[in-house]
Biotite code that builds the C-alpha atoms (Angstrom):
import biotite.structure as struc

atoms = struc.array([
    struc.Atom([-6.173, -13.448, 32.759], chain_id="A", res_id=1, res_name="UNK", atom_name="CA", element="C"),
    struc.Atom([-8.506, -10.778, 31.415], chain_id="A", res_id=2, res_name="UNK", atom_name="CA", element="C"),
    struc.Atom([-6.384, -8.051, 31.326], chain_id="A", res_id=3, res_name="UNK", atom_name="CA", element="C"),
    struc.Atom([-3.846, -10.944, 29.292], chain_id="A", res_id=4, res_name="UNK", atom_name="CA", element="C"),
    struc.Atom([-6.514, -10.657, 26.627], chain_id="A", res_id=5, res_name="UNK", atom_name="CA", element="C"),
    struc.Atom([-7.429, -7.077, 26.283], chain_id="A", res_id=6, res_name="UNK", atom_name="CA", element="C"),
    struc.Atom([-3.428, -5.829, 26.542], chain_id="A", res_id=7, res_name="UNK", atom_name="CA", element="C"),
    struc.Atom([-2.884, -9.027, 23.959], chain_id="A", res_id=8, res_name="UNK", atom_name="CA", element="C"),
    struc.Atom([-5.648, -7.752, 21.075], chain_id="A", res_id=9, res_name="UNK", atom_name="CA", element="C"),
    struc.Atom([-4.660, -4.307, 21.884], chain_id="A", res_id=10, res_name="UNK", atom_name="CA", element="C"),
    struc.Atom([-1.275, -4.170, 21.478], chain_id="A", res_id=11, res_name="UNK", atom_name="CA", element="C"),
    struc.Atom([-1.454, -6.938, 17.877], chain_id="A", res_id=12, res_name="UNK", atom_name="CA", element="C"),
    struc.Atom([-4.121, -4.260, 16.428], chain_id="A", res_id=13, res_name="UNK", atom_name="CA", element="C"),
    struc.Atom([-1.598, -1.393, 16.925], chain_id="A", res_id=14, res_name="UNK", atom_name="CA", element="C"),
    struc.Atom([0.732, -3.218, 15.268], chain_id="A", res_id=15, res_name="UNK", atom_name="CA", element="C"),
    struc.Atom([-1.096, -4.611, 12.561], chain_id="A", res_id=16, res_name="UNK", atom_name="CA", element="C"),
    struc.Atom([-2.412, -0.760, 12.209], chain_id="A", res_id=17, res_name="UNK", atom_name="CA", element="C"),
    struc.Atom([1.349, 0.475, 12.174], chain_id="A", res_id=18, res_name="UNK", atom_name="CA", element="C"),
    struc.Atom([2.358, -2.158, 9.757], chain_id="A", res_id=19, res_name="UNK", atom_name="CA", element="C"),
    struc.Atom([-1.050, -1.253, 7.693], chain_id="A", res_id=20, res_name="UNK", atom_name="CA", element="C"),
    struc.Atom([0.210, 2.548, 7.534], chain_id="A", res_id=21, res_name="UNK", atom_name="CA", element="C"),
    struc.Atom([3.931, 1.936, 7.021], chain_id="A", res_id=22, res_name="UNK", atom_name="CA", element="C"),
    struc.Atom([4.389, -0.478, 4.692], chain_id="A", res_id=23, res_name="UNK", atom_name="CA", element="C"),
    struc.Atom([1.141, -2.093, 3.462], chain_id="A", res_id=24, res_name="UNK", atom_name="CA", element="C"),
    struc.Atom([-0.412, 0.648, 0.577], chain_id="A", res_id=25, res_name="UNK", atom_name="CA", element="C"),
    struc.Atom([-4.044, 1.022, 0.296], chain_id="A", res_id=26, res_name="UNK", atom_name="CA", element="C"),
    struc.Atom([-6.560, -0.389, 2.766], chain_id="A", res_id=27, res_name="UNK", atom_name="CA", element="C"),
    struc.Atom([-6.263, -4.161, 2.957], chain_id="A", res_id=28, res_name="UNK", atom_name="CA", element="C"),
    struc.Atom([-6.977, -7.072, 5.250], chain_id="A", res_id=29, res_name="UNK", atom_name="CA", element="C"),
    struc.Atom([-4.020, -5.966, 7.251], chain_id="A", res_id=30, res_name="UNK", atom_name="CA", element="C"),
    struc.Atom([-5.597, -2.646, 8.310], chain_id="A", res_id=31, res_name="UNK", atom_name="CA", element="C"),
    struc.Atom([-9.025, -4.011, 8.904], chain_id="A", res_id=32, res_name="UNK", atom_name="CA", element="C"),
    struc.Atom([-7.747, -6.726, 10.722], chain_id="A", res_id=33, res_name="UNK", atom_name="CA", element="C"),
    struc.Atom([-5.916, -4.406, 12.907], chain_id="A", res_id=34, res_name="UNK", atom_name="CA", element="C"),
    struc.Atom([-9.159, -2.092, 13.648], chain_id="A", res_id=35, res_name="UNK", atom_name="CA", element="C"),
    struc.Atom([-11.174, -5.460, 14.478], chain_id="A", res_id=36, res_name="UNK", atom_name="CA", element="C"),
    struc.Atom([-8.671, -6.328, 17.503], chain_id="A", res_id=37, res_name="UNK", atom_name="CA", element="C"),
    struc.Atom([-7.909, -2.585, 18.737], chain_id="A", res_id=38, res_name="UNK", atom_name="CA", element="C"),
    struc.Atom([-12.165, -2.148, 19.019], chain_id="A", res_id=39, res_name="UNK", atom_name="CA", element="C"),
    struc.Atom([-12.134, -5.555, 20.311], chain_id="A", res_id=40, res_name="UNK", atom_name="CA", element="C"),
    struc.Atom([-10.098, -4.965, 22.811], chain_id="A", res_id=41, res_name="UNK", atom_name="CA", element="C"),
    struc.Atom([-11.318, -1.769, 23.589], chain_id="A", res_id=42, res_name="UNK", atom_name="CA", element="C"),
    struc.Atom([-14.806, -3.152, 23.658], chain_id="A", res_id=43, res_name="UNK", atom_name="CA", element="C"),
    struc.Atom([-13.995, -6.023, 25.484], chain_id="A", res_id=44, res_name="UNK", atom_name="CA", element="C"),
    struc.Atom([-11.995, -3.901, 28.658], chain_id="A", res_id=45, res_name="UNK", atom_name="CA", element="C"),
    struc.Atom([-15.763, -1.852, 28.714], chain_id="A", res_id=46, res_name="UNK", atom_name="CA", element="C"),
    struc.Atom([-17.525, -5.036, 29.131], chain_id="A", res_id=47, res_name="UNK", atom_name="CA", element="C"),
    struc.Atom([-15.288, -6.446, 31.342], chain_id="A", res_id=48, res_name="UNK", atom_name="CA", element="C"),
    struc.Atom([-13.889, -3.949, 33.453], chain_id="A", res_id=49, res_name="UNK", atom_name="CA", element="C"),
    struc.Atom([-16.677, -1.025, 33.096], chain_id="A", res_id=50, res_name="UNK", atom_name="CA", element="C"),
    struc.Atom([-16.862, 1.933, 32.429], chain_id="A", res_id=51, res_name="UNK", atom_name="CA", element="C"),
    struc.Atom([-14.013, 4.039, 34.062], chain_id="A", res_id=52, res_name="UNK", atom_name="CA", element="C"),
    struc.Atom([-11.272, 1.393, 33.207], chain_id="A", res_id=53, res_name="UNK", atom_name="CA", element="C"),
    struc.Atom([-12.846, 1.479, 29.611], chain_id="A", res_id=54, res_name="UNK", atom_name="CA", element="C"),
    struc.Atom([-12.250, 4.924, 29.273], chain_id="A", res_id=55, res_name="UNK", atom_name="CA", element="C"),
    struc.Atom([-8.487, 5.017, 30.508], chain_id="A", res_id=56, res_name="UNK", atom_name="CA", element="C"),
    struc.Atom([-8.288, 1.660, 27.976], chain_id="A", res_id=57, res_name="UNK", atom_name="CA", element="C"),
    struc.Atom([-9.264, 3.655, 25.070], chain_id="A", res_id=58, res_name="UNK", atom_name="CA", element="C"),
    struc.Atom([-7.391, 6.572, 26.185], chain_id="A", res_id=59, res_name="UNK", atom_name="CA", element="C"),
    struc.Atom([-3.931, 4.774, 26.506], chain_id="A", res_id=60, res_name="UNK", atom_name="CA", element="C"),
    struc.Atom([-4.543, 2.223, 23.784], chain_id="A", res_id=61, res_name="UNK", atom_name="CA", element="C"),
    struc.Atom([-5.312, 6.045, 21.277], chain_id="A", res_id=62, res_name="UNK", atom_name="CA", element="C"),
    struc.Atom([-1.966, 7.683, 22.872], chain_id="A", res_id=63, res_name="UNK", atom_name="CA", element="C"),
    struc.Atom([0.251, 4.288, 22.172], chain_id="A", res_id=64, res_name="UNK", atom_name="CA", element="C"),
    struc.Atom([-1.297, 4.051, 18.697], chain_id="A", res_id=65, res_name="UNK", atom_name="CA", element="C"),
    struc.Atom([-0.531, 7.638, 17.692], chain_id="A", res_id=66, res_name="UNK", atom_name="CA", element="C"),
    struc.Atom([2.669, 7.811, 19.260], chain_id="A", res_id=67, res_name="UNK", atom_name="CA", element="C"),
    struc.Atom([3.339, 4.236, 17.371], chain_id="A", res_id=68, res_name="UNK", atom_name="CA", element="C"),
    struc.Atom([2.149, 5.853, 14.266], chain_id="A", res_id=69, res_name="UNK", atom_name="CA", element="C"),
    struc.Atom([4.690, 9.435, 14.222], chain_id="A", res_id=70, res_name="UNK", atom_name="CA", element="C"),
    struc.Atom([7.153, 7.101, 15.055], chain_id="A", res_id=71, res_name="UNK", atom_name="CA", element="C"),
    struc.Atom([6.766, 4.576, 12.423], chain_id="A", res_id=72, res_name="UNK", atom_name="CA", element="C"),
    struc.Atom([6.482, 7.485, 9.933], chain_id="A", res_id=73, res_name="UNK", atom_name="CA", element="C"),
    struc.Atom([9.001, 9.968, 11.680], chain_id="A", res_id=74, res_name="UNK", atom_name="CA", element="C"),
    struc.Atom([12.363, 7.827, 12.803], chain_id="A", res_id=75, res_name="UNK", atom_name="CA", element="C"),
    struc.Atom([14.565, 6.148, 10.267], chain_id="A", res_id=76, res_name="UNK", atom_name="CA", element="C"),
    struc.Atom([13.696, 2.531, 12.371], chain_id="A", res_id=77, res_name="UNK", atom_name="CA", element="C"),
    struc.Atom([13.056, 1.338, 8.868], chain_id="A", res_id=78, res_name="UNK", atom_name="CA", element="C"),
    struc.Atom([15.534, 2.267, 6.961], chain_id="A", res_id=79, res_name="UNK", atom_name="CA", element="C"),
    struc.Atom([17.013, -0.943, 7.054], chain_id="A", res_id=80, res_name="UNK", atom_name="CA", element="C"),
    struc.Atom([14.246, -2.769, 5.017], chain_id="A", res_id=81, res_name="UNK", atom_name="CA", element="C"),
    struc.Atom([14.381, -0.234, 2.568], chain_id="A", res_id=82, res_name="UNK", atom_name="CA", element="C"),
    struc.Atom([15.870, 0.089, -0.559], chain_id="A", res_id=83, res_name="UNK", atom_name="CA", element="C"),
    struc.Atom([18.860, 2.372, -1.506], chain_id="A", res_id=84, res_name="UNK", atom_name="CA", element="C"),
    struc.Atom([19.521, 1.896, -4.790], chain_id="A", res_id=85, res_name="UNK", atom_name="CA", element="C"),
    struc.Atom([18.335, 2.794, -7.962], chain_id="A", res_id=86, res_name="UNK", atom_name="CA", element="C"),
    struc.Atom([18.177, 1.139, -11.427], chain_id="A", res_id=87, res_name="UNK", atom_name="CA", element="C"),
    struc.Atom([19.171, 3.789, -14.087], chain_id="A", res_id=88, res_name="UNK", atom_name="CA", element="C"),
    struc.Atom([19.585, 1.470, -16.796], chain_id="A", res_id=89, res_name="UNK", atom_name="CA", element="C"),
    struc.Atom([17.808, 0.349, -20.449], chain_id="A", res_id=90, res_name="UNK", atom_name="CA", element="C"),
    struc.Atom([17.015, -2.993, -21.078], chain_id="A", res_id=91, res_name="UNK", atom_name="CA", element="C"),
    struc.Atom([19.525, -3.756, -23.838], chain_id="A", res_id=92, res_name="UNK", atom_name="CA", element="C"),
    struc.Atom([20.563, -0.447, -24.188], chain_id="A", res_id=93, res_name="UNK", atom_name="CA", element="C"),
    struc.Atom([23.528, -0.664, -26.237], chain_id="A", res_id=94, res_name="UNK", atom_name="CA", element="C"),
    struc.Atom([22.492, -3.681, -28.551], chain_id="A", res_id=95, res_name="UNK", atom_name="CA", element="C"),
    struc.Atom([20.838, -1.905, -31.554], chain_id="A", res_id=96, res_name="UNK", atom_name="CA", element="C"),
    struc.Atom([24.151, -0.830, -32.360], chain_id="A", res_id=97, res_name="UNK", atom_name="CA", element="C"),
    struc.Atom([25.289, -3.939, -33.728], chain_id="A", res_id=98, res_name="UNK", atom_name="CA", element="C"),
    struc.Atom([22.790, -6.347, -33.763], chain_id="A", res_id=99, res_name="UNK", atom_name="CA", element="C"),
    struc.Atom([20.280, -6.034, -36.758], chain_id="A", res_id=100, res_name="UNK", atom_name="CA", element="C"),
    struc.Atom([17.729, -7.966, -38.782], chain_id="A", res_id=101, res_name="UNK", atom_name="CA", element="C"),
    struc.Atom([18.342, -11.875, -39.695], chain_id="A", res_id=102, res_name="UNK", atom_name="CA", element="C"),
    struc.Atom([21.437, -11.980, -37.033], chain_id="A", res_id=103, res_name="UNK", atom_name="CA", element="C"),
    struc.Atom([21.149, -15.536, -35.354], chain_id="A", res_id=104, res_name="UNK", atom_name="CA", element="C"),
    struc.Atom([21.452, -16.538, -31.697], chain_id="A", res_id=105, res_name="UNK", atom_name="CA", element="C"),
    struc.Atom([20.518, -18.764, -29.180], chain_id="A", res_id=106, res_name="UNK", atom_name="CA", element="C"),
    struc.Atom([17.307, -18.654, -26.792], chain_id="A", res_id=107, res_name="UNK", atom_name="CA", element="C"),
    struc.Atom([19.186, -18.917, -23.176], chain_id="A", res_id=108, res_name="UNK", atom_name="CA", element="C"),
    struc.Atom([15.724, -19.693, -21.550], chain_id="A", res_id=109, res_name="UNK", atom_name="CA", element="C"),
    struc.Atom([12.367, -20.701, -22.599], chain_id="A", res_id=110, res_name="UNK", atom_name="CA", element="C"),
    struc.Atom([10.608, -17.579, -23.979], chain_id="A", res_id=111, res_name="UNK", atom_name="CA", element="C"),
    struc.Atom([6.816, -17.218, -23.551], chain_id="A", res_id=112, res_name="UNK", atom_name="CA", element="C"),
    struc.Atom([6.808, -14.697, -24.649], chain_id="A", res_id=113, res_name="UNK", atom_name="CA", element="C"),
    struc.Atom([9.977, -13.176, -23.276], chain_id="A", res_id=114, res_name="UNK", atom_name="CA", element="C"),
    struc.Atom([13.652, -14.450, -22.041], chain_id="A", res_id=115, res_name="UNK", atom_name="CA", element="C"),
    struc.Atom([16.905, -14.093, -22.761], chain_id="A", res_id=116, res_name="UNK", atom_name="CA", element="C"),
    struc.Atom([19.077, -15.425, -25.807], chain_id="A", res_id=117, res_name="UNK", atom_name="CA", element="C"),
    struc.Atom([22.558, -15.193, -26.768], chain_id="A", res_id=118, res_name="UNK", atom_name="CA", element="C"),
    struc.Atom([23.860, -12.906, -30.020], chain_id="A", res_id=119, res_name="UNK", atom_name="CA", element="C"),
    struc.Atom([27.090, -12.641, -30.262], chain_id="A", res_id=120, res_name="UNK", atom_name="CA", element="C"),
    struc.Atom([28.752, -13.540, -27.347], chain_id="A", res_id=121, res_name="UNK", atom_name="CA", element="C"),
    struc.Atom([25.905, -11.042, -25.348], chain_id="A", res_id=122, res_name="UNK", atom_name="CA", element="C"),
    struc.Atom([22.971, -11.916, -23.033], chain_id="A", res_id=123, res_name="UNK", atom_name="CA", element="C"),
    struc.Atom([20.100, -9.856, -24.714], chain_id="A", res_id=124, res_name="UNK", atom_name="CA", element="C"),
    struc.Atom([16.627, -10.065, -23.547], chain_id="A", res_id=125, res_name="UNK", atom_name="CA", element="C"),
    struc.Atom([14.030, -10.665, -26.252], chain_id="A", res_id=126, res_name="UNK", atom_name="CA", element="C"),
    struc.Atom([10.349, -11.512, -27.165], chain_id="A", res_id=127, res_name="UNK", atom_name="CA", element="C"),
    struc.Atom([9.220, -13.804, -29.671], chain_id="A", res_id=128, res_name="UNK", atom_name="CA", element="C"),
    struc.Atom([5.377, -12.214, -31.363], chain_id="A", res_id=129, res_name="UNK", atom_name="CA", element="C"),
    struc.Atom([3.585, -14.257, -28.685], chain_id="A", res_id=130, res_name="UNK", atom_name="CA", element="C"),
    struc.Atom([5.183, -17.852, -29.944], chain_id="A", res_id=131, res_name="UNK", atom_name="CA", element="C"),
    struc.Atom([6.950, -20.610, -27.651], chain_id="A", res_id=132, res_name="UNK", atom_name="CA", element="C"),
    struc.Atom([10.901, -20.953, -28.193], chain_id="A", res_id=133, res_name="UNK", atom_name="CA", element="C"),
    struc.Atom([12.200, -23.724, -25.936], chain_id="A", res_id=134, res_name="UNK", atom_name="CA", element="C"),
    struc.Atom([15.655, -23.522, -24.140], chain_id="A", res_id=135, res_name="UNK", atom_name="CA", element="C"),
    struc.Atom([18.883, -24.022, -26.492], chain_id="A", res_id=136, res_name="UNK", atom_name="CA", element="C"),
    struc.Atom([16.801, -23.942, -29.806], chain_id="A", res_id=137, res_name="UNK", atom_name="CA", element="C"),
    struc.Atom([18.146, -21.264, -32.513], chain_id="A", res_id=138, res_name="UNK", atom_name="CA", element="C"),
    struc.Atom([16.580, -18.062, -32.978], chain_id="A", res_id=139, res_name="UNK", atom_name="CA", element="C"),
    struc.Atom([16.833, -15.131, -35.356], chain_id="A", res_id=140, res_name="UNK", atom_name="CA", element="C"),
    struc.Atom([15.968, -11.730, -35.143], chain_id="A", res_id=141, res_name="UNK", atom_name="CA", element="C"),
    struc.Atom([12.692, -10.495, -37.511], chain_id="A", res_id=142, res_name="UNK", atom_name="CA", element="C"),
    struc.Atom([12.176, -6.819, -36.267], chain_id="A", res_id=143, res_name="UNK", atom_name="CA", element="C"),
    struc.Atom([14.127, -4.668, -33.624], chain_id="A", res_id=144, res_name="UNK", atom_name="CA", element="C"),
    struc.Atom([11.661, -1.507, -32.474], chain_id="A", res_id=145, res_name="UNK", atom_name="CA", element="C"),
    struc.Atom([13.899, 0.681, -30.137], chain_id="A", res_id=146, res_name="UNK", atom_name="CA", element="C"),
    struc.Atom([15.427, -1.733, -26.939], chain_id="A", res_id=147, res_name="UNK", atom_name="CA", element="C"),
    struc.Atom([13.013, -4.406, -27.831], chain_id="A", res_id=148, res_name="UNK", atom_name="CA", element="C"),
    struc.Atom([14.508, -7.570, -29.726], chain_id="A", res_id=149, res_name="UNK", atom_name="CA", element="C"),
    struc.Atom([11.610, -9.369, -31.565], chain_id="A", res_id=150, res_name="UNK", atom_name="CA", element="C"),
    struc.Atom([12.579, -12.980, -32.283], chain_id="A", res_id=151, res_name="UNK", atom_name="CA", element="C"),
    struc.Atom([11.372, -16.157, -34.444], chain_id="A", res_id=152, res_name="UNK", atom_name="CA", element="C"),
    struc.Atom([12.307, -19.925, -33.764], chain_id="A", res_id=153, res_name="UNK", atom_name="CA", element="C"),
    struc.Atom([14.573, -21.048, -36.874], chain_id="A", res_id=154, res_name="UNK", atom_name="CA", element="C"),
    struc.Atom([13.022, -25.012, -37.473], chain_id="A", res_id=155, res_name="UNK", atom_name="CA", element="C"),
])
């Protein structure tokens, strides 16, 4: 049953180490809470088992987490969960070409600040200068500053 334990804390603080390295950036709880249960079950097959076994522990649980490690980082086993494409796009690119000034629309969605509206028979996204617009109320433009559409709420 001992051995259950120190294989068990082990084997979760190479993982959560591996998942620390791979995908988590920075140092966070992740990482620390990995080192806690690798020492801890290092430290615990010393107490337990003494010395000699302690050694081989902490030699075989070092090998596993380095060989864990250059695979994690080396083989494409997670190249599946990542992403392939890329977004190449403007938010509302094209509109300054024929929207301008005083044109009316239609806020789509609630903007606090920001949402979309319709101008046009076009989804646009816009802002309002840090005002409420609720859903459905009528909008029209007051300043366009390259792809951003600055909006007011007509009452």
């Amino acid at each position: 049953m001992d051995w259950f334990f120190v294989i068990g804390f082990i084997l979760f603080g190479i993982f959560l180490l591996i998942i620390e390295v791979v995908f988590v950036p920075g140092t966070t709880i992740v990482g620390i809470g990995g080192f806690i249960c690798l020492a801890y079950g290092i430290y615990d097959a010393f107490v337990i088992f003494g010395n000699p076994i302690g050694y081989v522990t902490l030699g075989i649980s070092a090998s596993a987490l380095i060989i864990g490690l250059i695979y994690g980082l080396k083989s494409d086993a997670w190249e599946g969960l990542s992403l392939k494409g890329s977004i190449d796009s403007v938010v509302n690119e094209q509109m300054g070409a024929y929207l301008k000034e005083g044109d009316m629309g239609i806020a789509l969605s609630d903007l606090r600040p920001v949402g979309k509206a319709l101008f046009e028979n076009e989804e646009i996204e816009v802002r309002t200068m840090g005002d409420y617009v609720g859903n459905g109320q009528k909008i029209k433009i007051i300043k366009i500053d390259h792809s951003k559409i600055f909006v007011n709420s007509i009452s």
